[in-house]
C-alpha positions in Angstrom: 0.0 0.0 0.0 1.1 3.2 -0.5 2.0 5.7 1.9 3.3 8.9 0.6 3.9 10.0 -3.2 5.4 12.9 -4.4 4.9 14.6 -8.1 7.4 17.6 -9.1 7.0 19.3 -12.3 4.8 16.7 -14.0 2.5 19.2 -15.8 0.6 21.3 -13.7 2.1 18.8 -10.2 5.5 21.2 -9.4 5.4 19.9 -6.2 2.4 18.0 -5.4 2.4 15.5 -2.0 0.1 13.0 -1.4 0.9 11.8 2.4 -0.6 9.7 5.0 -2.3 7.6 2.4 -4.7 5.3 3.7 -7.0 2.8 2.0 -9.2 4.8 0.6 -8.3 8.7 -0.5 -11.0 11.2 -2.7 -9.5 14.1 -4.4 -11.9 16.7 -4.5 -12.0 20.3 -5.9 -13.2 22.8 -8.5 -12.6 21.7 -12.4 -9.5 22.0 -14.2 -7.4 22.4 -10.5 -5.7 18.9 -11.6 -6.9 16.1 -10.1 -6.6 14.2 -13.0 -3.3 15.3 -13.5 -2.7 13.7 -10.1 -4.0 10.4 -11.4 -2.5 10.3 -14.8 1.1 11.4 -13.1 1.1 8.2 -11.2 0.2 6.2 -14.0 2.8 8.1 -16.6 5.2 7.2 -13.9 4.2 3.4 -13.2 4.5 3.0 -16.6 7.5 4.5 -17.3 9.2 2.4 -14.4 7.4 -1.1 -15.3 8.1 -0.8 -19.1 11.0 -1.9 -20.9 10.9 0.5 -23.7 11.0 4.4 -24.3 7.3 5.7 -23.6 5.3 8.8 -24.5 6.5 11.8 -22.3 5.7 15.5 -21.5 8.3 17.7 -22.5 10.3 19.5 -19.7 13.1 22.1 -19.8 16.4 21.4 -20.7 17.6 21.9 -16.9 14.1 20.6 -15.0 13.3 17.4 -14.2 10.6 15.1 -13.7 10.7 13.6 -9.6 8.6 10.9 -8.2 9.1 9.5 -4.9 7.1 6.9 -3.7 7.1 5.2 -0.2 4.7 1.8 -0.3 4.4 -1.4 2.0 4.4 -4.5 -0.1 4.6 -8.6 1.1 5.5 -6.7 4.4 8.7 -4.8 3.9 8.4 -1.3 3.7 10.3 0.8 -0.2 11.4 4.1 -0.6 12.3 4.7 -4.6 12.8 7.5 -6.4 13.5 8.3 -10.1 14.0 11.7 -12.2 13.2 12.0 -15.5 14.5 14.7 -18.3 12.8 14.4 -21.8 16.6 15.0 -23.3 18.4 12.3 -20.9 15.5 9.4 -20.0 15.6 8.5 -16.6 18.9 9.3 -14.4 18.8 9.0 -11.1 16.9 5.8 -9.8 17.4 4.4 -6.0 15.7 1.7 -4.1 15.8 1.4 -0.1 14.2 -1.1 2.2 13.4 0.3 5.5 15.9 -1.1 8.1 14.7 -2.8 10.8 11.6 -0.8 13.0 13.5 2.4 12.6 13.2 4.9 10.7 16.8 4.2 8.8 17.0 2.8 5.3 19.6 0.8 3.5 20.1 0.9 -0.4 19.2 -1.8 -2.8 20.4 0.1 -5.6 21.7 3.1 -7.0 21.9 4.3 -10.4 23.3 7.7 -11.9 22.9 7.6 -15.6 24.1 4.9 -16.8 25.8 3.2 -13.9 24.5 1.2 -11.6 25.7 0.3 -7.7 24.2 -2.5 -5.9 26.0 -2.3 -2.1 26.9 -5.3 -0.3 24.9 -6.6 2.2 27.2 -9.3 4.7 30.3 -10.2 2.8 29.8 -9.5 -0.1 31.3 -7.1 -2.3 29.8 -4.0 -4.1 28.4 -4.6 -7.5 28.9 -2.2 -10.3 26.8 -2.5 -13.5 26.8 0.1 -16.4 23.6 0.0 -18.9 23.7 0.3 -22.7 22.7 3.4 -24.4 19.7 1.9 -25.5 18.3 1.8 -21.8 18.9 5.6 -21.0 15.1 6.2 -20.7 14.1 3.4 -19.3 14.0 1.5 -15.4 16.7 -0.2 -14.9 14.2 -2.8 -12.5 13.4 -5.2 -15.1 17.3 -5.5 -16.1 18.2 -6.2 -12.4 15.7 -8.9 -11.8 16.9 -10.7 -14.6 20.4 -9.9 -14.9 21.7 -9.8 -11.5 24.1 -12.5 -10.1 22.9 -15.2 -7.5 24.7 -13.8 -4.9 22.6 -11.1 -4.9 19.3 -12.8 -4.2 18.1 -10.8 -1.7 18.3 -7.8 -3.2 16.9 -9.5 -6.7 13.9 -10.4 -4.3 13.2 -6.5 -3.2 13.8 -5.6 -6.8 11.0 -8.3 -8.0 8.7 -7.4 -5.4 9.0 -3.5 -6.4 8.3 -4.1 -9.5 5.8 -6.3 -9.4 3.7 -4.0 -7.2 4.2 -1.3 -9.2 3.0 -3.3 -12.2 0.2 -3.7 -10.5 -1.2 0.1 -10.0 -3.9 1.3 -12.8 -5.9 4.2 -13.9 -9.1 3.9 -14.9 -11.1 6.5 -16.6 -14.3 4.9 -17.1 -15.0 6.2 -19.9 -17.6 4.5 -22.2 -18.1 5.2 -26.0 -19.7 3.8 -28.9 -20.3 0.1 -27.4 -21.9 -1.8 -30.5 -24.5 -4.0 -29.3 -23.4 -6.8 -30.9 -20.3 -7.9 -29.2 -22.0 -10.8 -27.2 -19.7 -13.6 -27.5 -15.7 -14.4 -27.3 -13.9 -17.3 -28.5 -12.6 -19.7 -25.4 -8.9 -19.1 -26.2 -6.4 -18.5 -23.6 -4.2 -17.6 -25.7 -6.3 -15.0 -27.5 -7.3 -13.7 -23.8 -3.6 -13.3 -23.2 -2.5 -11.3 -26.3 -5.6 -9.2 -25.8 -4.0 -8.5 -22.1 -1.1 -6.7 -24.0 -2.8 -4.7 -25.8 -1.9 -1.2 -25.1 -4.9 0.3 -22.6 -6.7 -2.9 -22.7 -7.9 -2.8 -19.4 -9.9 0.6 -20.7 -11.2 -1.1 -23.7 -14.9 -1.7 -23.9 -14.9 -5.4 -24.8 -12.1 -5.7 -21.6 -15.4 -6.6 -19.1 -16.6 -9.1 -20.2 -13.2 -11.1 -20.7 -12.9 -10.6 -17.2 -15.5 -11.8 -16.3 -15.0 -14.9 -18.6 -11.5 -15.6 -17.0 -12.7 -15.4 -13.5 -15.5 -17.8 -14.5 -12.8 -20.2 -16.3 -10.0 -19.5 -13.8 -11.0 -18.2 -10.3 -14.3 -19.4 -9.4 -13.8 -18.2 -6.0 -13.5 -14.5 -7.1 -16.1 -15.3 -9.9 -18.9 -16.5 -6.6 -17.4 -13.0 -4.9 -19.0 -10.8 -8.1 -22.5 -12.6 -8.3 -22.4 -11.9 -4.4 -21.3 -8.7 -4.6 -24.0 -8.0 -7.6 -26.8 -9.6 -6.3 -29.8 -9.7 -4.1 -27.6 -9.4 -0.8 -25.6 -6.9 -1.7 -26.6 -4.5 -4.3 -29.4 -5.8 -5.9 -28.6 -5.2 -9.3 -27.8 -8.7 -11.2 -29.2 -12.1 -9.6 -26.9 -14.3 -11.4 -24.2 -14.6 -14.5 -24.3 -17.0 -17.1 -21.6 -18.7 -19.6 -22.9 -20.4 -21.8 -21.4 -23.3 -24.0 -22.0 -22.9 -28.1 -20.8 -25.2 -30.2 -20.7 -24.6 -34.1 -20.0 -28.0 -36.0 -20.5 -25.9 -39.3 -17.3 -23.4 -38.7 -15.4 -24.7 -41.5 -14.2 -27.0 -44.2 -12.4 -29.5 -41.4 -15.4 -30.1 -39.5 -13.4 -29.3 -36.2 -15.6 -27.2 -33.6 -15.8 -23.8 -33.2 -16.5 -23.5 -29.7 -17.6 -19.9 -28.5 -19.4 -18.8 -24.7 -21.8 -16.0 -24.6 -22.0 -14.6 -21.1 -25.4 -13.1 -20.2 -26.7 -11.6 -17.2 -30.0 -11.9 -15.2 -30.6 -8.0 -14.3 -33.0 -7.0 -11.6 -35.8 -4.6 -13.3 -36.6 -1.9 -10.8 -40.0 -1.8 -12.2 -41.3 -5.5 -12.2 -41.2 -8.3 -9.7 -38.6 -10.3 -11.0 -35.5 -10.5 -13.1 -34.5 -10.4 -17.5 -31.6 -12.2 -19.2 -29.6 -9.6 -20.9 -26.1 -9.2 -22.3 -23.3 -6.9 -21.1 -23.9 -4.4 -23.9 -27.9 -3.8 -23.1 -27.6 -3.0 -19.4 -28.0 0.7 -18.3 -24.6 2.9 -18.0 -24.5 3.0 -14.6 -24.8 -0.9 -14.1 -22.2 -1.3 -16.7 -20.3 1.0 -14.4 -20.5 -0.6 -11.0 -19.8 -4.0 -12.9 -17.0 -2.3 -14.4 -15.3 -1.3 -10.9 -16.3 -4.1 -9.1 -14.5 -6.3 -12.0 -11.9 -4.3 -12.1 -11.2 -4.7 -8.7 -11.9 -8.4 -8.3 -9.8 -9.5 -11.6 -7.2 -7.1 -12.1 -5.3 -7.7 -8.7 -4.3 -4.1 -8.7 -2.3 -2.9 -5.7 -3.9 0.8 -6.7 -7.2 1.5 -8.6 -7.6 4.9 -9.5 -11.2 5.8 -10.7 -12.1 9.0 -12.4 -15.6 10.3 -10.9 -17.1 6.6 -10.2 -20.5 8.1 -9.0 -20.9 9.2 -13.1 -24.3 8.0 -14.1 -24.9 6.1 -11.1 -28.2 6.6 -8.9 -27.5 8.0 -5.3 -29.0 5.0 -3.1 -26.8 2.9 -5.5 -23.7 4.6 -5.2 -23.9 4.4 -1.2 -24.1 0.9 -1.9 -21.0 0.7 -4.4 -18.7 3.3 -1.8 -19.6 1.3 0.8 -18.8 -1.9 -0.7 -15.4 -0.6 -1.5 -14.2 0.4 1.8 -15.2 -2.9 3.0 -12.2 -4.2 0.6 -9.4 -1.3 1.3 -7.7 -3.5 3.3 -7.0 -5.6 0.4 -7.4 -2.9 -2.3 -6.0 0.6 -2.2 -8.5 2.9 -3.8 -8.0 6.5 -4.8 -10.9 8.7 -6.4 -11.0 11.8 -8.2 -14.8 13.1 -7.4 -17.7 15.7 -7.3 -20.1 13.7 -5.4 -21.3 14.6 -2.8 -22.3 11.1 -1.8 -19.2 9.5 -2.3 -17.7 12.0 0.3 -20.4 11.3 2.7 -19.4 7.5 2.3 -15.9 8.8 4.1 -14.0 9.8 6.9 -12.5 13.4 6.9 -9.1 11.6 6.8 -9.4 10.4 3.6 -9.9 13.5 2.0 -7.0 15.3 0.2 -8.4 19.2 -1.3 -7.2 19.5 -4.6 -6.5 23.5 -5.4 -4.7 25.5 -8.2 -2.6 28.9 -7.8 -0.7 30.2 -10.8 -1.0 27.7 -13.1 0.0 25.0 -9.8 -1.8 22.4 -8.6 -1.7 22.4 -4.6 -2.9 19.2 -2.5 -3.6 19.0 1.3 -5.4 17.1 3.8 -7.1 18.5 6.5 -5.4 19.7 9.7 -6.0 18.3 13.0 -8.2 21.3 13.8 -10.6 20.8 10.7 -11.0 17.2 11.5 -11.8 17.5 14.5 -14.2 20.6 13.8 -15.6 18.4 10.9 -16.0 15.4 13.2 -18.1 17.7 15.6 -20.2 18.7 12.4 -20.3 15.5 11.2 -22.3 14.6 14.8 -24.4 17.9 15.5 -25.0 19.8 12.1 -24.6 18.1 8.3 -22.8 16.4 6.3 -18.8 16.3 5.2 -19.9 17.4 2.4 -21.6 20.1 3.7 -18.4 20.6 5.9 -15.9 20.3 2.9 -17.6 23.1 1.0 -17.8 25.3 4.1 -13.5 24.8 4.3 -13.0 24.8 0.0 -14.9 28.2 0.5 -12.3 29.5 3.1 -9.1 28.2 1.0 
């Protein structure tokens, strides 16, 4: 889980710090003050550190650089890493640390400047020096080191794989939903095709990507698979009763005579207005129940160690999204969660803690939590008066 980020000079994020991160965190404020910036910074960066080739970047001056610094928990040890990134030089600074013992001291996995590379000794043995080809100047260096390091240096290969691995596993989703032709009702059963679809640049924001999901959880993890139909249905929120794969077998598919076989997944959706329930494909649902099952998949299938939503509560009805908020906090201690929103509701669904006030001054974005004074003024308010809603407008009005 993450615990602190920082973003300098990633668009409008000069100095943006996200601290004190807990499962759950909403960045709220006025449009165009940058929280998506915010999101799409970590991502850019998570990207740029998991991917073995040169990537899409914003341009920066000559003599800036780009700085994250991100301080996580993962498989119990606790990271600090940091990169910086020029557009003219790639990445050039990059250090790992593990956090030494309980205290607050930290020893070096790695260090790279440019393009050499210092792994200290732990014990005996001796410092390892490493220099990267030219070709690897904008890249991580974390995917060379867990292949390429000698086995000697197991323990720090493990911290590297771990790191990298967890960093792998943070995604932004936008949620965005165009053009979904109401036709695409069926996929072949090919792991293979699943797989290669998996690489696909932004698959995971694709709009056929939901319904493989769902398929692979049904073929590969029925536990997870029960979870969504309990999580959907009558005990929960009250929107689908059950999910069905069905088995199609087309004898006719060519010249051979060998099988096509294809499964059609269909849903049994709850109708508001009748007793009772409809089949239905993916496609023919409402947007906000394509939404919901769209998080909820997400979150159940992609294994992320951060899901980053843009304004969830889109299209969804109030009573519903109570339901959805609710459901997620009930998983941050497994998931970590991080919103960019204008609801209302969604705040309500929160503690004043996980708030972070998103602001812009001079062209900057600003981010801060609230201080111990407005929590505890907003936790009186919360008890005697309104809303943290209410209360978060009151404090964005005073900023």
């Amino acid at each position: 889980m993450f615990e602190k980020i920082h973003i300098q000079s990633y668009r409008s994020c000069k100095d943006v710090f996200l601290d004190n991160l807990r499962g759950t965190t909403a960045l709220i404020g006025r449009n165009g003050v940058g929280k998506t910036n915010i999101l799409r910074a970590i991502q850019w960066a998570m990207e740029i550190i998991t991917t073995f080739y040169e990537i899409d970047s914003p341009r920066v001056r000559v003599n800036e650089a780009i700085i994250f610094t991100f301080i996580f928990t993962s498989n119990g040890t606790k990271y600090h890493y940091i990169f910086k990134f020029n557009t003219e030089k790639g990445i050039f600074t990059e250090n790992l640390q593990i956090q030494f013992s309980n205290k607050n001291e930290w020893k070096d996995i790695f260090i790279r400047n440019h393009s050499n590379i210092s792994i200290p000794k732990h014990s005996s043995q001796d410092d390892l020096r490493l220099t990267l080809s030219s070709e690897m100047r904008g890249v991580s260096c974390l995917y060379f080191l867990q292949t390429f390091l000698p086995e000697e240096y197991s323990t720090q290969q493990k911290h590297i794989i771990n790191t990298l691995s967890f960093f792998t596993s943070v995604r932004y989703y936008s949620l965005d939903e165009e053009n979904i032709p109401k036709s695409s009702q069926g996929f072949m059963d090919e792991i293979l095709d699943y797989e290669e679809a998996l690489r696909k640049k932004n698959f995971f924001e694709s709009k056929e990507a939901v319904t493989i999901k769902i398929f692979n959880l049904w073929k590969n993890d029925k536990d997870k698979f029960n979870l969504l139909k309990l999580l959907l249905g009558e005990k929960s929120l009250n929107l689908i009763k059950n999910i069905h794969v069905e088995k199609i077998t087309n004898i006719a598919a060519n010249r051979s005579n060998q099988c096509s076989i294809r499964y059609t997944l269909s849903l049994n959706h709850t109708n508001p207005k009748k007793t009772g329930h409809y089949s239905c494909f993916y496609t023919h649902l409402s947007y906000g129940t394509r939404r919901i099952l769209r998080i909820l998949t997400a979150m159940l299938h992609d294994n992320c160690s951060l899901l980053m939503f843009e304004q969830p509560e889109d299209g969804i009805h109030i009573a519903l999204l109570e339901k959805l908020i609710a459901t997620l906090k009930s998983y941050d201690d497994t998931y970590q969660f991080m919103f960019a929103t204008h609801s209302p509701t969604v705040l309500n669904c929160l503690a004043p803690q996980d708030i972070r006030l998103v602001t812009m001054e001079d062209g900057q974005t600003h981010v801060r939590t609230l201080n111990d004074n407005e929590i505890q003024a907003a936790q009186h308010y919360l008890k005697e008066e309104g809303t943290l809603a209410d209360f978060l407008e009151i404090v964005q009005e005073e900023d």
